[in-house]
LUMDREN-552984 format. One line per 4 residues: number of its first residue (from 1); for each residue x, y, z of N, C-alpha, C, O. Coordinates in steps of 0.05 Angstrom, whole numbers, plus 5000, padded with zeros to 4 digits. Layout:
// LUMDREN-552984
NUM = X:Y:Z:X:Y:Z:X:Y:Z:X:Y:Z ~ ... $
// end
This chain:
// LUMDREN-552984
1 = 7221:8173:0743:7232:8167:0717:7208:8162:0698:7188:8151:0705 ~ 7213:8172:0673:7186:8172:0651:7199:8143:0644:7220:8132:0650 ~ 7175:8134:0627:7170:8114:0615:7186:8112:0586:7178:8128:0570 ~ 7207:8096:0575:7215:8091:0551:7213:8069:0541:7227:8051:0552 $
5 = 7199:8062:0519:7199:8043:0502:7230:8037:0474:7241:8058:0469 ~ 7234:8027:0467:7255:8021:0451:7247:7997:0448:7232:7983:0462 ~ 7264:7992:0419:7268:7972:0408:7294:7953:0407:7312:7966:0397 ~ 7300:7934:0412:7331:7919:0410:7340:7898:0394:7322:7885:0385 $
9 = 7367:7891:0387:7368:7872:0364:7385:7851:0379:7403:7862:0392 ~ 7383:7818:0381:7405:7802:0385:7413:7799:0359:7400:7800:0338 ~ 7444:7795:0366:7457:7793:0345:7460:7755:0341:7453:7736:0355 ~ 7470:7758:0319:7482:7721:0318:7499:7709:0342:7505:7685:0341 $
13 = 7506:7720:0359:7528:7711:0380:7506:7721:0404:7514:7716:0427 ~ 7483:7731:0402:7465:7721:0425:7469:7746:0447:7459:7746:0470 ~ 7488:7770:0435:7486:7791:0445:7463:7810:0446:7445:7806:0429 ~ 7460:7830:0463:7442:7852:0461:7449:7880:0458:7470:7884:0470 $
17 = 7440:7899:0447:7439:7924:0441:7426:7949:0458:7411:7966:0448 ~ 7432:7949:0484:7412:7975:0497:7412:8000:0485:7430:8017:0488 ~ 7390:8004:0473:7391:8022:0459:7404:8049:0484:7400:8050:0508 ~ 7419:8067:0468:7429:8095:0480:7414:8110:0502:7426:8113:0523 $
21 = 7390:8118:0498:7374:8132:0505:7369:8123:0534:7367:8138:0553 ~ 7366:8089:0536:7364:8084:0556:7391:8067:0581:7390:8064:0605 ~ 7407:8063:0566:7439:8069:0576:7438:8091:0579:7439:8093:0604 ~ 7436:8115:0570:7440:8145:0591:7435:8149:0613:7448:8158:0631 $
25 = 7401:8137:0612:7383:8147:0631:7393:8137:0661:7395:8147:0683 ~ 7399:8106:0648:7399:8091:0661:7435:8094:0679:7436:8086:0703 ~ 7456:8103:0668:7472:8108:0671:7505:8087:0665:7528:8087:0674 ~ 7489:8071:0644:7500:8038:0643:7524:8055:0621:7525:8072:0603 $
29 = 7537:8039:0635:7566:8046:0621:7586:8029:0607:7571:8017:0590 ~ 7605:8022:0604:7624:7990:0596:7625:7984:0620:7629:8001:0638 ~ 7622:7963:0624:7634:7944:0643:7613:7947:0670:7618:7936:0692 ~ 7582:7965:0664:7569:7957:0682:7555:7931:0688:7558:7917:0669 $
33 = 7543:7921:0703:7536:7900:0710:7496:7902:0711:7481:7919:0720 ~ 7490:7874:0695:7460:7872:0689:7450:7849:0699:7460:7827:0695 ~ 7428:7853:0716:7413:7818:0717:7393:7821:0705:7375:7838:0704 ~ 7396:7798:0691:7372:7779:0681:7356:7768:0691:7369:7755:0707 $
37 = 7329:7760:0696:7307:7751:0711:7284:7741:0696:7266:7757:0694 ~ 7279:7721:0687:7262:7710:0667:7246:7696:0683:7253:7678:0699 ~ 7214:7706:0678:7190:7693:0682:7172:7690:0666:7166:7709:0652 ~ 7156:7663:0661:7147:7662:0641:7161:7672:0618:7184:7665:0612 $
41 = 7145:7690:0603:7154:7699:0580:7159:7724:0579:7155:7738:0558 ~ 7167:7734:0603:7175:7763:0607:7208:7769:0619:7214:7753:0637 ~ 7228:7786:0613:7249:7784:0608:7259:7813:0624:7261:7835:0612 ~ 7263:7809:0645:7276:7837:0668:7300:7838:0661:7313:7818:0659 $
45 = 7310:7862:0656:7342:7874:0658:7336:7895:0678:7318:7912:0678 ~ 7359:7891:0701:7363:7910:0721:7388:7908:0734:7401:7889:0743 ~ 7391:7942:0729:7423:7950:0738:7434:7937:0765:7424:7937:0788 ~ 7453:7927:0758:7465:7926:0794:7481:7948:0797:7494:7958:0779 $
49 = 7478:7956:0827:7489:7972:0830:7522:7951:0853:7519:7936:0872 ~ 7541:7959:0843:7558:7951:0855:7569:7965:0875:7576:7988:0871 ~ 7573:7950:0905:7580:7964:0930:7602:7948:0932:7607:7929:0918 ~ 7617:7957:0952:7642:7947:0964:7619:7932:0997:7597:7938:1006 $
53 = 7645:7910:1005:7633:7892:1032:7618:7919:1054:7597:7919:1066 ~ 7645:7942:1053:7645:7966:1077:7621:7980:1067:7602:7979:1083 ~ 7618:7996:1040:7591:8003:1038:7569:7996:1046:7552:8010:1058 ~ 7569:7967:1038:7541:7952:1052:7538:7940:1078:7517:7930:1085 $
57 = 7565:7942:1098:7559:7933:1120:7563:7960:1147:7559:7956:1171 ~ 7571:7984:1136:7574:7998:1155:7548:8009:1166:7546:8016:1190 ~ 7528:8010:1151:7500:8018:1168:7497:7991:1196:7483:7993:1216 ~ 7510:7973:1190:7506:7945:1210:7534:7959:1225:7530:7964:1248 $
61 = 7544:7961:1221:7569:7977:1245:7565:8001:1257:7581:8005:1276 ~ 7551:8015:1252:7541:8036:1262:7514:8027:1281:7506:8038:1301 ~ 7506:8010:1270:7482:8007:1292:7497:7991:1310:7499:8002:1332 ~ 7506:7972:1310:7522:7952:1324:7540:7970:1351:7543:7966:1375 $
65 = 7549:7989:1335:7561:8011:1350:7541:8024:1366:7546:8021:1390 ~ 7518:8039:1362:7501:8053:1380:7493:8035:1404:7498:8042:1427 ~ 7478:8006:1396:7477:7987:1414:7499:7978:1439:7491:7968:1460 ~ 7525:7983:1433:7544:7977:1449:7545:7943:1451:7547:7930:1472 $
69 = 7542:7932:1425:7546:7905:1422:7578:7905:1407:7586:7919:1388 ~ 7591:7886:1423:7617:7883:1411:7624:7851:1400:7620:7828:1409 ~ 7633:7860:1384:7638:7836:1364:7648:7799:1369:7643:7778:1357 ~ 7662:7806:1394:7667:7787:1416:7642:7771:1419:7646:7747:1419 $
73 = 7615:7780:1422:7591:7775:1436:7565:7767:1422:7544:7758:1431 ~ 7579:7776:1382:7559:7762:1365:7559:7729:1372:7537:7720:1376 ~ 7584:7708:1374:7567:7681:1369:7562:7673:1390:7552:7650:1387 ~ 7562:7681:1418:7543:7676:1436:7524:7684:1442:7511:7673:1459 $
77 = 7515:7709:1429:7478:7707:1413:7473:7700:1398:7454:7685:1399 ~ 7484:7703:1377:7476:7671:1355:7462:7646:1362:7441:7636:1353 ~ 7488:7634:1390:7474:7617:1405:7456:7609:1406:7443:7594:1391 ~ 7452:7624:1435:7432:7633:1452:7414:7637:1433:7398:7618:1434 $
81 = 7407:7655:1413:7377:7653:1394:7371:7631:1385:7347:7626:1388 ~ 7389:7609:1372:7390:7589:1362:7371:7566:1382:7349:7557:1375 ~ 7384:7560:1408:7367:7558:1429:7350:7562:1430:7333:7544:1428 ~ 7341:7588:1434:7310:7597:1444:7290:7587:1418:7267:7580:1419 $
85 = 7303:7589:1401:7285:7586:1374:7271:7547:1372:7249:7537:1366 ~ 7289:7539:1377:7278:7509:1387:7269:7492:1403:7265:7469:1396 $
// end
């Protein structure tokens, strides 16, 4: 992705204006979702990308699956790690 600079305006109600160009790029739409991240005096906006629970957990079901670990058998390794760890 190239580099875009823009300019933005808050309004009196403390809103923001993404400029177009970079809502395209970016693919931000109504009702997409933005985080904020303030350090110092520097000010991150970054897209979230919104998944569903299954999106984000089926790569862990699929491996869980190759392993031949069944679900039965997560909280007595839980355990058992918990244990060993102390």
């Amino acid at each position: 992705m190239s580099e875009i600079i823009e300019m933005g305006t808050i309004s009196s109600r403390g809103q923001i204006c993404i400029p177009n160009e970079i809502r395209e790029n970016m693919g931000l739409k109504d009702g997409s979702k933005i985080l904020f991240v303030l350090s110092n005096d520097s000010l991150l906006i970054k897209k979230v990308n919104t998944q569903t629970f299954t999106e984000i957990t089926k790569p862990l079901k699929e491996a869980a699956k190759k392993s031949g670990l069944k679900e039965s058998e997560v909280n007595s390794i839980i355990h058992k790690m918990r244990k060993e760890k102390r």
